[in-house]
N, C-alpha and C positions, 0 to 999 in steps of 0.2 A: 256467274261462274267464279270460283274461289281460289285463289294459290297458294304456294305452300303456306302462308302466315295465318290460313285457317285453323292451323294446326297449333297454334302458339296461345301459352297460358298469358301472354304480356298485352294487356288493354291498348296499348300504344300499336305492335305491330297487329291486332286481331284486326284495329280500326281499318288496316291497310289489305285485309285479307279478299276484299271484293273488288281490288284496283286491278285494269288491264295489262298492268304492269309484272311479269312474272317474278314476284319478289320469290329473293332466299333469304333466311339467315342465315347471321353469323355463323358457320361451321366449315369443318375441313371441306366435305364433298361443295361447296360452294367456292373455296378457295384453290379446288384443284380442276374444278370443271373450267373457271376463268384463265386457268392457266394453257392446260390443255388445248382447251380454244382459242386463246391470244384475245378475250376481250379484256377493255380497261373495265374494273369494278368501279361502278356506281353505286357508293356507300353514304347512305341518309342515318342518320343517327337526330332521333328526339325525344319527347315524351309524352307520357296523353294528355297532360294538361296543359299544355305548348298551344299556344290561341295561332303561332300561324304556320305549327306542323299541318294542324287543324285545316289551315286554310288550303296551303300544297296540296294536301291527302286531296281535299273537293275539286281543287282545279288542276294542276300539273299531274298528279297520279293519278288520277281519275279520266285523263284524257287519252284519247284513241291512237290518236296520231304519235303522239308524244310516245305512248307503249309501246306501239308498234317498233318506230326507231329504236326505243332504247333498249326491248328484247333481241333485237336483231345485234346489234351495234355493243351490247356493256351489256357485264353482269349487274343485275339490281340487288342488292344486301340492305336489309332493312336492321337498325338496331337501336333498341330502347335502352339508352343510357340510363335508365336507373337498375338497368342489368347490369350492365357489360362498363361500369364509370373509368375504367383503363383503356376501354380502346377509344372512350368518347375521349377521354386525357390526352393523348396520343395525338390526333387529329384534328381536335381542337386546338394545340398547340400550334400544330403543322398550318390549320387556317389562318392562325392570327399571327404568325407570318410571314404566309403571303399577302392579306389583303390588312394586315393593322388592327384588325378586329375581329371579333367571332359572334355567335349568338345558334340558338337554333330557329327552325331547322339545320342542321350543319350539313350538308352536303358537299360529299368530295372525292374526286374522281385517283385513285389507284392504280400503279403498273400490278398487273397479272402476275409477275413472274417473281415481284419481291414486295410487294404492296407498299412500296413507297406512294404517296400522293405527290401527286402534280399539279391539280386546279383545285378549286373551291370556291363554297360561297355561303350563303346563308339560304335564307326564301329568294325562289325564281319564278314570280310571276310568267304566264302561259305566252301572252304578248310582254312588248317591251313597254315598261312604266315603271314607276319609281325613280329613273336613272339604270334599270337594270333591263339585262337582256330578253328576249324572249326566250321561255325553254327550249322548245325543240332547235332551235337557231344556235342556241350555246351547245346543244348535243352534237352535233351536225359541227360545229365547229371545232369543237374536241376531238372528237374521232379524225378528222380529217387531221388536225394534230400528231394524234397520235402514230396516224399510218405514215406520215409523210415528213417529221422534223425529229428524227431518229434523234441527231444530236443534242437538239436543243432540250431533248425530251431529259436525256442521258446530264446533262448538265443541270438541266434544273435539278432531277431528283439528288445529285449529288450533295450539290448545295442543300436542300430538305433537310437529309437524312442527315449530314452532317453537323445541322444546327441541333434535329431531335436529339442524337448521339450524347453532342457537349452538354447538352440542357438537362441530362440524365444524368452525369460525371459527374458533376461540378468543379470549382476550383480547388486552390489547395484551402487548409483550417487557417484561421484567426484567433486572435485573442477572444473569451466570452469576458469579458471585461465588465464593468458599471460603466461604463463611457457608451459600452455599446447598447445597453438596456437603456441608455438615457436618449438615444438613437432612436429604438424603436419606438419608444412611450411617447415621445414629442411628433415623431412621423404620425402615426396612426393616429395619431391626436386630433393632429392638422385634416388629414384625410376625414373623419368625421364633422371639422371648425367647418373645413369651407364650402361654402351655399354656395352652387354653381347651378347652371341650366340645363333643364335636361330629369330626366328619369331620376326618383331618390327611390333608395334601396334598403332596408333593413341595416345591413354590415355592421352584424352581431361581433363577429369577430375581430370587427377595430371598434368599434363600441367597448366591446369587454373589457379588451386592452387598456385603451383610455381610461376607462375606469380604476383601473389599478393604479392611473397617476393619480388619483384624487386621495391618496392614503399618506403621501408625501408633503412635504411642509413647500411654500415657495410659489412662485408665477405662474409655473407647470401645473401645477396641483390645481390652481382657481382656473388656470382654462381650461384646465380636462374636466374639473367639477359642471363648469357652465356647459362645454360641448355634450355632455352625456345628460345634463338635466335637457336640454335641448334634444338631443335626441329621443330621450324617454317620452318626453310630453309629446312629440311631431309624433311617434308609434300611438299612442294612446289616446288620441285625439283627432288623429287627422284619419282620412279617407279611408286610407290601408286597413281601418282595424273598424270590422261590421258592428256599429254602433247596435244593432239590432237582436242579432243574433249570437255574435262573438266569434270569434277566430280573424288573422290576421291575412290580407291578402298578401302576393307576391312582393312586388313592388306599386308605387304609381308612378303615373306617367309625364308629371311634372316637378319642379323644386317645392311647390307648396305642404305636399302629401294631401294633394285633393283626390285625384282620380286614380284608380287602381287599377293594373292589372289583375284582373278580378279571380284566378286564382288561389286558392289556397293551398297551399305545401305543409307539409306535416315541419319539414325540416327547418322552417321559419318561426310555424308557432311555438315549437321546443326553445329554440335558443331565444325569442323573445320572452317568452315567460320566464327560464331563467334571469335574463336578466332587467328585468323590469323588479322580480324579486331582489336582484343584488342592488339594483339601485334602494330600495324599501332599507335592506339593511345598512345599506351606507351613509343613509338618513334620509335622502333624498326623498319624502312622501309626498307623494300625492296622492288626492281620492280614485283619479283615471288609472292612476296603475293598478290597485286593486281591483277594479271595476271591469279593467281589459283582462286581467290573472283570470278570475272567474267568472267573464265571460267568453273564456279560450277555454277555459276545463268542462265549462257547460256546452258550449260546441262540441269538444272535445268527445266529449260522453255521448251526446245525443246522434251526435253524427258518422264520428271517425272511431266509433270502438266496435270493433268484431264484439261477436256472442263469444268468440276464444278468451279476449282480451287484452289481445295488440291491435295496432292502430293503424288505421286505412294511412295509404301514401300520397292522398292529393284528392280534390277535386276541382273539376273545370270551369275555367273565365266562361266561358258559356251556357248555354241554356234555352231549350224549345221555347216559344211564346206558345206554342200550341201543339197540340198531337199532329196535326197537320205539315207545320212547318218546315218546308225543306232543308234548311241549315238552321243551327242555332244563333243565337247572336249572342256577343260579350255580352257580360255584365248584366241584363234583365233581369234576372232571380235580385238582385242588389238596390237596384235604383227606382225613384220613386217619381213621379209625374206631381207638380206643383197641385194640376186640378183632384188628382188621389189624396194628396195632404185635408186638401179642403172636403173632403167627404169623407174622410175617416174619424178626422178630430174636429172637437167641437172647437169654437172661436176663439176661445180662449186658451183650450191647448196650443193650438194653431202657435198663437199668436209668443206665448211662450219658447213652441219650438223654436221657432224664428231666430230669438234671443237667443239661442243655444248651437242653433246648427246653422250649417249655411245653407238655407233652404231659400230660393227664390223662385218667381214666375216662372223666368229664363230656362233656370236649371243651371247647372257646371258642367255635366256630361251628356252629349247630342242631345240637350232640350229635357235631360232626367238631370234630377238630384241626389248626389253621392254626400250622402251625411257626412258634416266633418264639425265636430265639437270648436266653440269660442273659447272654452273655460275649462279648466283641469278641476275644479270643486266639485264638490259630490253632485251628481242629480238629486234633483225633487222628487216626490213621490207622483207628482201628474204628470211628470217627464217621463219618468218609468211608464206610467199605464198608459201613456200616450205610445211608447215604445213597444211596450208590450200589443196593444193594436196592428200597429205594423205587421212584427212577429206574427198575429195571427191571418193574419190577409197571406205573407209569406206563405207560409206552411202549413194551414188550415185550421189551424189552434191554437190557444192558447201556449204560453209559453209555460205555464205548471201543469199543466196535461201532455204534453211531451215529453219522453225519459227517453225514447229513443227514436231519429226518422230513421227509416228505412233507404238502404242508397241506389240509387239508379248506377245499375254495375255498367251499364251501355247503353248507347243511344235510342235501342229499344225499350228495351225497359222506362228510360225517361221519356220516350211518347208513350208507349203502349200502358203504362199500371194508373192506375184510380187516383192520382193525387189532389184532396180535398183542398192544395193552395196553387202555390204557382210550380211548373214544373222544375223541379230542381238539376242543376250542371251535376254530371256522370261524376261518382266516385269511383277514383281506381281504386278497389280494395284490397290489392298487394300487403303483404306486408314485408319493410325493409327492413331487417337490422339495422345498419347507424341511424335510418330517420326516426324510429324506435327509439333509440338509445338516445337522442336527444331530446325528444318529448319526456321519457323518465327523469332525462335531469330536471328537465325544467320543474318538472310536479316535483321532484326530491327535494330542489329547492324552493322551490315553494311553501311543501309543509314544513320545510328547516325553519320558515321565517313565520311563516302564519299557522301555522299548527290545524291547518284544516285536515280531520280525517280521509276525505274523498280523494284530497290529492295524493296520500300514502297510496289507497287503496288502486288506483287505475296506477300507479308507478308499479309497484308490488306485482299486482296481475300482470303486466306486460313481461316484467323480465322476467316474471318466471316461466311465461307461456317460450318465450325465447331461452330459456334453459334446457324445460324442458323437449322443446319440438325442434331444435335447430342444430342439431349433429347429427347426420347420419357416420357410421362407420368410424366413429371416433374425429369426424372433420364437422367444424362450421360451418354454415350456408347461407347466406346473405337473403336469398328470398323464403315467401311461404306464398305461394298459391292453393287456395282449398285445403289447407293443413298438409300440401306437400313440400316440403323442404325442394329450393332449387339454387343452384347458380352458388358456388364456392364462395365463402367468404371472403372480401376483400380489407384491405389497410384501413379503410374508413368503418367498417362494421367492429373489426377485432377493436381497433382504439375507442370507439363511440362506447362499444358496448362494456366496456374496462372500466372506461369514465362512470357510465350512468353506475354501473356497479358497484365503486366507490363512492358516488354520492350518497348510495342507498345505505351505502355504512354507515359516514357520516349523519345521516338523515335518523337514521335507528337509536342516534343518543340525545337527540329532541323527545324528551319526555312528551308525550300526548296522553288525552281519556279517550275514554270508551273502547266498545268491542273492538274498533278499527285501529289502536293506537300500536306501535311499533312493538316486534318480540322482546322477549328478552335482554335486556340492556348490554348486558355481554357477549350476548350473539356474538359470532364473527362471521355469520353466514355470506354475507355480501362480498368481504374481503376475501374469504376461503374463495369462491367461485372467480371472485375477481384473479387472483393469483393462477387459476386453474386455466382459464382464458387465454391470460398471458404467454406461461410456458406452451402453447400450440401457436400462438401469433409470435412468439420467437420462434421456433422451429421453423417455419416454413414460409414467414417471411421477411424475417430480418437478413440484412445484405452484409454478410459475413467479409467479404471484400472491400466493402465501401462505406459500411456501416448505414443505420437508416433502414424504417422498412417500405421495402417493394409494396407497389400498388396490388401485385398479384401473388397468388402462392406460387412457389417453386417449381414444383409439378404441372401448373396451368398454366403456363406463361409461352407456352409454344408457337404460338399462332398471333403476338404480337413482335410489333415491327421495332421497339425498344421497350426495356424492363425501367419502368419510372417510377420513382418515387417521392411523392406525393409533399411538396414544401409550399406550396402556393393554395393561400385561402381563397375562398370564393363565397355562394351563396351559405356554405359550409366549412367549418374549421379543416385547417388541413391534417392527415390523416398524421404524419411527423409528429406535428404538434401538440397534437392531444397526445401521443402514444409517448412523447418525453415527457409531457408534466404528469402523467399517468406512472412514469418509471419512478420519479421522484416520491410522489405520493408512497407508490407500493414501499418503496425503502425508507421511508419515516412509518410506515404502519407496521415494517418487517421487521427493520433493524438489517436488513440483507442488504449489504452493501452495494452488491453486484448487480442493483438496479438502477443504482446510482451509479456506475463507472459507464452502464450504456445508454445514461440519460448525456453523461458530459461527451462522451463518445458521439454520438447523434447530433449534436450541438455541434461541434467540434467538426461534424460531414457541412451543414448546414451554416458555418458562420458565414464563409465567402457571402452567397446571397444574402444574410441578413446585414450584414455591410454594405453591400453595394444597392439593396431595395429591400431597405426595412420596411416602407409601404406595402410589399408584395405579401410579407409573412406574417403578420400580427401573431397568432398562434406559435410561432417558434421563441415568438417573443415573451408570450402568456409563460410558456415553457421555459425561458430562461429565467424567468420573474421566479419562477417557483425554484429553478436550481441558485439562483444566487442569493434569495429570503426565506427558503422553506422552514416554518416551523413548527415543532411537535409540540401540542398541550395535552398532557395526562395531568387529570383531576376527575374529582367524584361527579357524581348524577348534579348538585344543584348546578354548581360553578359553570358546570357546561352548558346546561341550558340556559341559564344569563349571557355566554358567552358566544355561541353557537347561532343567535341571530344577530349578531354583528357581523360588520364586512372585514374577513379576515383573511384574502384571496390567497394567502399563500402558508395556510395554515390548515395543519390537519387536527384531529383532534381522538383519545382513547382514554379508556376508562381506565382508570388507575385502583390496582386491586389492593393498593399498598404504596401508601405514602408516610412520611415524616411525620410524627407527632404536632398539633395544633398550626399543619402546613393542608392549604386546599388544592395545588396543585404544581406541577413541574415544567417547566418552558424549555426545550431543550432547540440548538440551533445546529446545523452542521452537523460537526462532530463532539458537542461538546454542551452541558447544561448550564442553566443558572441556578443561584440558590432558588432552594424552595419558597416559593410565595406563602407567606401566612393571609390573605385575605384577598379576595375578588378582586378587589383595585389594583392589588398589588401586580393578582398576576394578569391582568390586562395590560397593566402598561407595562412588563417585560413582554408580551405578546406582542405590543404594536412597536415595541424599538427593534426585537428580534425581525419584525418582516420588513421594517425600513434601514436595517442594517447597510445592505447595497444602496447606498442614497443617492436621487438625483439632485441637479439644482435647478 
């Protein structure tokens, strides 16, 4: 028997549609039944490829007893944060809080009457283990809470809502200084330097960061230069990134980057491809970067691209051993058994690999081996076909006779269809605006640097499948299930998709051949749409009071418990962030100043925090970098494409219809130019004093 999440286009809640558990979701008649009746909301926010939502769903939601109580006793609300990223924001806050930290599953328990939270947690095993409670034991303890510690109930939430309240204000403005920019770039520096225990993460956006000290002269510069070649080689080499097939996983689950959370996220391999290119053009090459770029485009293509031509939003750490299988297990689809090595390749492959990977008897992960490269140098041609092997045991074929797999949309499908290799982990085939919009940068800049056709062309197709299909009624919408538009667009889609849109600008005066090569050199198609974007993501949700835009539009914001706006990076830039060096860029591409007064404005909401935890913001930082070095370079078709694969991170660039007599181009800074450059050298090196103008030491 099924409840209401039968009914739901989101992979995440459908998984939960056969649990005894009478879920709702998130909506008004949910919020008003809980009220009505005086139960506390039981509010679970995760997403499908969550390895231990996964786990909850099999034993906590899936148990009898547990249902029973918790129908009787709490509303149950189920919500898939890659919907609703404002009410996960919200409550996620509110968790780490209380307990110092968060994660999903997030679960957390709600008054009926104002939907403040009072408890929380993460995963709640059924019995007590881990250190943690048993579920039905912590239900049964809450409710008895709730009926009986009126006051204590009544002073918690105060304090709650109080903290959410201030965390939404913020303090008063600061200086946007170079002192302050010399703040962020050394914090987030350090947050990438130091090797600690425990879980390593991608954190593209203090990587990025970092990156832009390496443009600067000084101490600063050769540690951020080492911490980012370090970070680029650990992406590129270690575990995280499927030597076999390509695409990056999650995280893993040590300091080494041996073992993965085996995961893939669309939102990962976007910002790492970008910046594995920006490392490329920084100088910093290696063969692995190239090697991991397309083998993320080839994954890319073969697995995460609709027949439309946006890109699936995930697929799962897990995977059936068999059609039989009762649960899936992490990781299988990925790892390899010492005695399979020896029967796939011959002795001397073998023996090669070894040399290359870390392949032993033992294993690294429960007695399987999780490939992780010795050497950043290019592979051998017997390393490839030894790899390519692999690949076909994988997925039943060869790796040049597959252009597309087909995705296991549910865990049916992934038992039940004909798969010639091993059963492949459920693709949620959503599609999201920002995680969209970060995949296009990464291919925009990609073919910025490498002039590959294919990466224009799945960049190109996506955003325009999201131009064209993703406004109903004159408004944005964040989701497309089955070519339906759903779910209003939020801070992180309007700024994501702004961004990838002015890459694509940028990207269009990289001269390429063939049929795939970019329109017209004077296009302004990108930037026109980009500006179009814009003016509807000010309307409705920039914060006219406080300046900054709201996580949510104006109109939709009814049903949450505070309006926040989004300054704190995460697995994804923060929505702030990108939307001010997105304002700066439009007013060096416009000349309209007034993009510029709400990029320093925005800045000016946001210094307090970037003062007090420049660790927390990298992104506000990226954005101040661009408002206190922004520079414009107009010059002809060559000069640009010599210039244009260099790393210029705070440099736009336009085709100049009309320049000065035996001059190749104009450098302008601020409010104000330099003389005309007569020769490529020339205007390079006014380019790179113009973006080191605000200098650190």
């Amino acid at each position: 028997m099924t409840n209401r999440l039968a009914q739901s286009q989101s992979l995440y809640l459908y998984k939960h549609a056969e649990n005894p558990i009478d879920w709702w979701p998130w909506c008004d008649e949910a919020l008003a039944t809980a009220k009505t009746e005086n139960k506390p909301i039981f509010l679970s926010i995760g997403y499908s490829s969550c390895h231990w939502c996964t786990v909850m769903e099999g034993e906590a939601f899936s148990n009898e007893a547990i249902a029973q109580y918790m129908n009787t006793n709490f509303l149950p609300i189920k919500v898939d944060r890659e919907e609703r990223p404002d009410i996960d924001s919200i409550y996620m806050q509110a968790l780490q809080m209380m307990t110092g930290q968060g994660g999903w599953p997030l679960n957390i328990f709600l008054a009926p009457d104002d939907l403040v939270p009072f408890y929380g947690g993460t995963y709640f095993p059924v019995e007590p283990r881990y250190g943690r409670p048993g579920f039905l034991q912590l239900l049964q303890s809450i409710r008895h809470f709730y009926d009986g510690e009126k006051g204590k109930l009544q002073t918690f939430k105060e304090e709650i809502l109080g903290y959410l309240q201030q965390a939404a204000v913020l303090s008063g403005a600061q200086q946007l200084s170079d002192d302050l920019l010399q703040l962020g770039l050394a914090a987030n520096t350090r947050v990438i330097s130091n090797v600690t225990p425990g879980p390593s993460f991608p954190m593209i956006p203090y990587s990025g960061l970092a990156l832009r000290s390496t443009r600067f002269e000084g101490t600063a510069a050769d540690t951020a230069h080492q911490a980012c070649t370090q970070r680029g080689l650990d992406l590129a080499m270690g575990g995280i990134y499927d030597h076999v097939a390509g695409g990056f996983h999650r995280y893993t689950v040590d300091a080494t980057w041996t073992v993965p959370h085996f995961e893939k996220m669309l939102y990962d391999n976007g910002q790492i491809v970008e910046y594995l290119a920006d490392l490329w053009s920084a100088g910093i090459q290696k063969p692995a970067f190239t090697r991991a770029i397309a083998g993320t485009v080839q994954w890319l293509k073969r697995e995460m691209t609709s027949p439309q031509g946006f890109f699936y939003a995930a697929q799962d750490a897990d995977n059936f051993t068999s059609p039989t299988a009762a649960e899936p297990e992490e990781g299988e689809f990925y790892v390899w058994d010492y005695s399979q090595l020896e029967q796939l390749l011959t002795s001397g492959e073998l023996a090669e690999f070894q040399k290359e990977f870390t392949v032993t008897v033992e294993g690294n992960f429960e007695g399987h081996n999780v490939l992780q490269r010795r050497s950043w140098e290019q592979l051998s041609d017997s390393l490839e076909t030894a790899l390519a092997k692999l690949f076909e045991v994988r997925y039943g074929s060869s790796p040049d006779t597959i252009a597309t797999f087909p995705p296991a949309r549910n865990n049916q499908e992934a038992k039940t269809l004909n798969w010639s290799g091993r059963i492949p982990p459920v693709t949620d085939t959503k599609m999201i605006v920002a995680w969209n919009s970060l995949m296009i940068s990464g291919l925009a800049k990609a073919y910025t640097i490498f002039s590959e056709p294919e990466y224009w062309q799945l960049a190109t197709t996506a955003a325009n499948f999201i131009l064209e299909h993703q406004w109903v009624e004159e408004r944005f919408y964040r989701l497309n299930y089955n070519n339906q538009p759903a779910v209003l667009a939020q801070s992180e889609d309007y700024a994501l998709f702004i961004k990838a849109l002015l890459d694509l600008h940028q990207a269009t005066l990289r001269l390429g051949t063939g049929e795939t090569a970019p329109p017209v050199l004077t296009s302004n198609f990108w930037l026109e749409q980009a500006i179009k974007v814009q003016e509807e993501f000010d309307e409705f949700l920039w914060s006219v009071e406080l300046g900054g835009y709201y996580n949510s539009a104006s109109d939709r914001s009814d049903d949450l418990l505070v309006r926040e706006r989004s300054y704190i990076d995460n697995a994804t830039p923060s929505a702030n962030g990108v939307a001010i060096a997105n304002l700066v860029r439009l007013a060096l591409l416009t000349e309209n100043l007034q993009y510029l007064d709400r990029a320093e404005q925005a800045l000016q909401v946001f210094s307090s925090i970037m003062n007090q935890s420049p660790q927390a913001c990298p992104s506000l930082f990226t954005a101040l970098d661009w408002y206190r070095n922004s520079t414009l370079i107009s010059s002809t078709a060559d000069p640009i494409t010599t210039l244009i694969t260099q790393y210029l991170p705070t440099s736009v660039f336009t085709l100049a219809t009309k320049l000065p007599e035996d001059t190749v181009g104009l450098v302008c800074q601020a409010l104000n130019c330099k003389p005309p450059a007569r020769t490529t050298e020339q205007l390079l090196a006014q380019v790179k004093k113009s973006q080191t103008r605000a200098s650190i030491s």
